[in-house]
N, C-alpha and C positions, 0 to 999 in steps of 0.2 A: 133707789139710787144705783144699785147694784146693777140691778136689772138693767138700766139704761147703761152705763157703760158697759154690759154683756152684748147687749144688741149694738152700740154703737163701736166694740172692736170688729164684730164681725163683721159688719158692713163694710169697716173699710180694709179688711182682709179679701171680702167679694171683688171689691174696687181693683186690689191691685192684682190679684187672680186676671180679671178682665184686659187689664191695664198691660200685663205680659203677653195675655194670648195675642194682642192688637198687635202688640211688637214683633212678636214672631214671626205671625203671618206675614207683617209687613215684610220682615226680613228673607222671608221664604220665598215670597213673589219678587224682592228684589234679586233672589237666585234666578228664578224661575225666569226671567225678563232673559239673561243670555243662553244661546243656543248655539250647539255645535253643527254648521252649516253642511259640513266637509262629511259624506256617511263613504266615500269609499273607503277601505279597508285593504287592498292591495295595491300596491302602484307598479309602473314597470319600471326598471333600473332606464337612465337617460332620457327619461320623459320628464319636463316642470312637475313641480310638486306646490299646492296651494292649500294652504288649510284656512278655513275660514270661521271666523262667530261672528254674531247677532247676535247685540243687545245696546245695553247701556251704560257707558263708562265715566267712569267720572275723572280715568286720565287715563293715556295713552297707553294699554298693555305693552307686553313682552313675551314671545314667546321663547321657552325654554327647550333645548334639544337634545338628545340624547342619543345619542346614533355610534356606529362601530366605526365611524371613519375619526369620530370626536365629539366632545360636546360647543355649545355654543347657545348665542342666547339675539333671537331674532326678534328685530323693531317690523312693525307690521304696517298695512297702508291701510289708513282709516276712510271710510266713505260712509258718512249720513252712521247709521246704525251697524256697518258694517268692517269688521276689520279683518285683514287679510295676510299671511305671513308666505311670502317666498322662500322654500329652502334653495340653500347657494345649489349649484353645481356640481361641484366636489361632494357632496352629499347625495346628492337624488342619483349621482352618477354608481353608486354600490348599494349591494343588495345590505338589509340589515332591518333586524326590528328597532322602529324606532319610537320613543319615547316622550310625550309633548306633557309641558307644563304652562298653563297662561298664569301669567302673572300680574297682578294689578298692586300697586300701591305696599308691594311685597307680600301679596298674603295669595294664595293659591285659588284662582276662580275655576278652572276644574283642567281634570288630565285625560290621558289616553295613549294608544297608541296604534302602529298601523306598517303594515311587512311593506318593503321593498324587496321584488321579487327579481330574478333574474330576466332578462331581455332577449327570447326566444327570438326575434323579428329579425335579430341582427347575425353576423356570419358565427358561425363557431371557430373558436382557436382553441389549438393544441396545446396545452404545455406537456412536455415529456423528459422524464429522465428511467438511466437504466443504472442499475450497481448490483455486485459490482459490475468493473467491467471483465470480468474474467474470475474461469473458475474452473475447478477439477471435472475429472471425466465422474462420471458413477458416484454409487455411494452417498445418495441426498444431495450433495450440491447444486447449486439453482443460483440464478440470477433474478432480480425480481425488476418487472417493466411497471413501471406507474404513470402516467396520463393523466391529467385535468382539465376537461372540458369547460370552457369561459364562453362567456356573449363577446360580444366587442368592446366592453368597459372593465373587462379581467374579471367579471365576476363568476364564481362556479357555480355550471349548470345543477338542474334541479338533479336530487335524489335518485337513483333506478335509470338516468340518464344512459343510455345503452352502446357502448365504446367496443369496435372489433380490435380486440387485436391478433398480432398475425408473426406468424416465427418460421423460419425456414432453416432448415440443415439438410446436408445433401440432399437428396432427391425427392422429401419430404416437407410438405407446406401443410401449415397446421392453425387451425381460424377458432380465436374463443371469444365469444360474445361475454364481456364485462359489463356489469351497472355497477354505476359510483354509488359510494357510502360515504359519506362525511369526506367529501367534494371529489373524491379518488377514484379511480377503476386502475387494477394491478391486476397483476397476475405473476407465478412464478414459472419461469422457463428453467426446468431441470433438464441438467446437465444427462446427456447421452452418455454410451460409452466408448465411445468415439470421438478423440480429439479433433478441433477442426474451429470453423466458424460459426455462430446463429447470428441471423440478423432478424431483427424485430420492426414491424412496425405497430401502428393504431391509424386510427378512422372515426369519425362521427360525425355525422351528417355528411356534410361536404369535404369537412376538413379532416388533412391528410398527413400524417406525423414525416420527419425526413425518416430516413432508415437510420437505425440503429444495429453494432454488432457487438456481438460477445465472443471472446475468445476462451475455448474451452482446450484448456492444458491436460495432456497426461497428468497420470497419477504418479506416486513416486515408485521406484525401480526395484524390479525385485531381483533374487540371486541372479547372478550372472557367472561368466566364466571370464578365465583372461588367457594369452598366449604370448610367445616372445619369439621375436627375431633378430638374428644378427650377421654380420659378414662372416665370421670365426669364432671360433673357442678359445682362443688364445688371451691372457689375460696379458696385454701389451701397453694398457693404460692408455688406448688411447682411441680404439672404438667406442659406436655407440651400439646399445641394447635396447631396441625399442619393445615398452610392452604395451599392448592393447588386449582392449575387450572385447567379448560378444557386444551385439547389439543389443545396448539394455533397454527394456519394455514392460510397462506397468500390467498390471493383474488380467487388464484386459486387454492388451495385445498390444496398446499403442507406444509407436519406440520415442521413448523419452526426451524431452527439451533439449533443444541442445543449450551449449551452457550448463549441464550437469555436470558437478565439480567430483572427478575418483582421485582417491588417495593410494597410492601405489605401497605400501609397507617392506622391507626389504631388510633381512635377517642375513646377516655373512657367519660366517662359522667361527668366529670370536665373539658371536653373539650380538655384534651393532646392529642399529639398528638405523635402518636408512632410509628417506621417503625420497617418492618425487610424484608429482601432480599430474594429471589429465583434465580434461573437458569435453564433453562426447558434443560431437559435430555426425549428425544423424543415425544419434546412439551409441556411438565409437567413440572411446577415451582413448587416447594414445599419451604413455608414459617415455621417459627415456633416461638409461646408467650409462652411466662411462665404465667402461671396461675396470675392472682392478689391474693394481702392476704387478700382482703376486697370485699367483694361483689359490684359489675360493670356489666358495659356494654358497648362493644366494637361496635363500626359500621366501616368495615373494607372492604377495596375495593383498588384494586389492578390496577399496571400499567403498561404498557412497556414504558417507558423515552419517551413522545412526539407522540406517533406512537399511541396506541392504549388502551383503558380502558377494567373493568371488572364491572359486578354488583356491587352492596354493599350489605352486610348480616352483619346482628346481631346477638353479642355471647352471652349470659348474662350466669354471672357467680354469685352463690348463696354464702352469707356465712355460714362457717363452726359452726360457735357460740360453739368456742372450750370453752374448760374446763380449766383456769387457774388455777393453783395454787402458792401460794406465802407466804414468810415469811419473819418476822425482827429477827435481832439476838437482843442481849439482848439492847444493847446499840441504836438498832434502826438505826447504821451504815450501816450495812450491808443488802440488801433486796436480798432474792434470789426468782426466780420467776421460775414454774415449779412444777412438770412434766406439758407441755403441752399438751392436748389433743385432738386431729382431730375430725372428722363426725363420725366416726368408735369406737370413743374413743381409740385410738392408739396414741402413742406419736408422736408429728410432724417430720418432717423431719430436720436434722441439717439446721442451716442456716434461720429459721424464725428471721425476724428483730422483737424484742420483745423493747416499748420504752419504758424511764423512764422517767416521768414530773413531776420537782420539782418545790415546789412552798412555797412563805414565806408571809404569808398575804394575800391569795391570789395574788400575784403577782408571777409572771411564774419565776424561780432563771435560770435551767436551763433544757436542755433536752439531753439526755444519750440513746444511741441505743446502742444495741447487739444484737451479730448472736446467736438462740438457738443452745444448743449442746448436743443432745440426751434430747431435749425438756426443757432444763435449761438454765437460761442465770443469771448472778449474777449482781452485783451492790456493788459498795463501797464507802459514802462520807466519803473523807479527811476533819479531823478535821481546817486543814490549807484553805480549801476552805468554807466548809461550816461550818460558826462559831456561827450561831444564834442558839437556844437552842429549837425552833419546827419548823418544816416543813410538810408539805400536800404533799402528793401523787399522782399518777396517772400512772397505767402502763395499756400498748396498746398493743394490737396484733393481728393480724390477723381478723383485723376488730372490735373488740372487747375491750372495754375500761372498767378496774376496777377502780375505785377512792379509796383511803384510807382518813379515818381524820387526823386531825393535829394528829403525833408524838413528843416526848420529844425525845430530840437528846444528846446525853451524851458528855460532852468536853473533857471529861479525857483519 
């Protein structure tokens, strides 16, 4: 009894052994029934694109897509055993490897994939840029020219694609043959040592970049010298001192931007300290002082911000030892001071600050400036301010100090 159900499990373990293999196979040859129609492997960019199977379906596939412009998922045109899928447009029209999934009843009937290449047949375009656009003389700086060689659908040309490009500075034309790497062909245009202009172009095949220029700037300015001129030496408060520079010029000769901004520094013999500004117009800063109204002396030396100095020179300026004159009115209210007199004996120029120093006991009450005006300048104390009945004097100008004695000052 044993025995018979020994042989009768094994038989129908044989059974279902068989029973599988039948299945598989079947299942295998129902693989086997579709075929991938489509064996090209590159396409050209802006050409239709068709991929096709054979076989047998039991409902309407879908193909699945994978592409660099996007994905999507494409309905196919069925004929008899044959089904066939259109890529759009926008797709076929850029290069890209792309990616195919058929899809039946959601489960994956087979994949692949296949290059879209770029479109030699069609004109070459240029893309170009330059940066920067401008840059120093000497000393490694460069400007770098980049180029991108496209078909007619923007896509970049193949690899090792062969781009002239071409630079010129004065008298000098100079051709490097570039191939693009990862879609590019560059090149760096180093700066000369000679300010001026480059202009750049490129080429490939037919197609012709516009020109491009680079502006190459002086370096920044080294030591320089300064000098001064004036009408006189006389310290009258009322000329001008103009200072200027050498021509300032970078390491290699070229005379610096203009627009370079000098700092004039200006030391009088009480120690102040004074500026005034320049900007070099073809290298040349020109500064400018007003005269002092008291005799000085300037020690004055100039700068570019951080980058570069100038000598130091001394101005000295002489006093005028003008000619005062001055009067009280009756009540001793009113002082008027004037006509003033210059080096020349000529009336000053309006605008002399003329002081008045009041004093009560010796003790200083207060101090009163005015501008001369056709070499006068007047004075008036308010009985409301100043109430004591004498006061001391003392009027300044132009280096120049009169004293007066005590006055009787009238209240009335």
């Amino acid at each position: 009894m044993k025995r018979k159900l020994h042989i009768i499990i094994i038989l129908v373990s044989i059974a279902l052994v068989l029973l599988s293999v039948t299945l598989l196979d079947k299942k295998s040859i129902t693989k086997n029934t579709l075929s991938y129609i489509t064996t090209q492997e590159n396409f050209v960019a802006g050409k239709p694109i068709a991929i096709e199977f054979k076989g047998s379906f039991e409902n309407k596939p879908q193909l699945y897509i994978i592409h660099s412009f996007g994905r999507t998922l494409l309905d196919g045109i069925l004929k008899k055993d044959i089904i066939q899928f259109n890529l759009p447009k926008n797709y076929y029209n850029k290069t890209s490897l792309v990616s195919w999934f058929l899809i039946e009843n959601n489960d994956e009937k087979a994949k692949g994939n296949f290059q879209i290449i770029p479109n030699d047949e069609t004109k070459t375009n240029l893309e170009s840029y330059l940066g920067p656009p401008s840059t120093l003389v000497g000393d490694g700086h460069f400007t770098m020219f980049v180029t991108i060689p496209t078909d007619n659908f923007d896509n970049p040309k193949f690899t090792n694609t062969e781009v002239a490009i071409k630079h010129q500075f004065l008298n000098t034309i100079a051709t490097d043959n570039e191939k693009t790497k990862d879609f590019i062909a560059w090149k760096n245009i180093y700066a000369p040592t000679k300010s001026g202009g480059v202009l750049i172009s490129a080429s490939c095949n037919e197609a012709i970049t516009k020109e491009f220029d680079a502006v190459i700037y002086p370096s920044i300015a080294t030591d320089f010298t300064i000098a001064y001129k004036r009408n006189h030496e006389f310290a009258d408060g009322n000329q001008i001192t103009r200072l200027t520079t050498s021509i300032l010029k970078d390491k290699f000769g070229n005379t610096v931007s203009d627009g370079t901004m000098v700092t004039f520094i200006i030391k009088n013999k009480e120690n102040v300290l004074l500026k005034t500004f320049g900007t070099t117009i073809e290298g040349i800063a020109t500064g400018q002082i007003l005269h002092p109204e008291k005799e000085n002396s300037y020690i004055v030396k100039a700068y570019v911000n951080g980058i570069s100095k100038s000598n130091s020179i001394q101005i000295n300026y002489k006093s005028i030892n003008p000619t005062i004159a001055y009067s009280f009115s009756k009540d001793n209210r009113t002082i008027s001071v004037g006509p003033i007199k210059s080096f020349m004996n000529q009336i000053v120029p309006d605008g002399i600050k003329v002081t008045l120093r009041i004093y009560h006991n010796d003790t200083l009450v207060e101090t009163i400036i005015e501008d001369s005006n056709r070499g006068k300048a007047t004075f008036y104390l308010s009985p409301e301010f100043y109430k004591e009945k004498k006061y001391s004097f003392e009027i300044e100008t132009l280096g120049k100090t009169i004293k007066k004695a005590e006055k009787n000052v009238s209240n009335k």
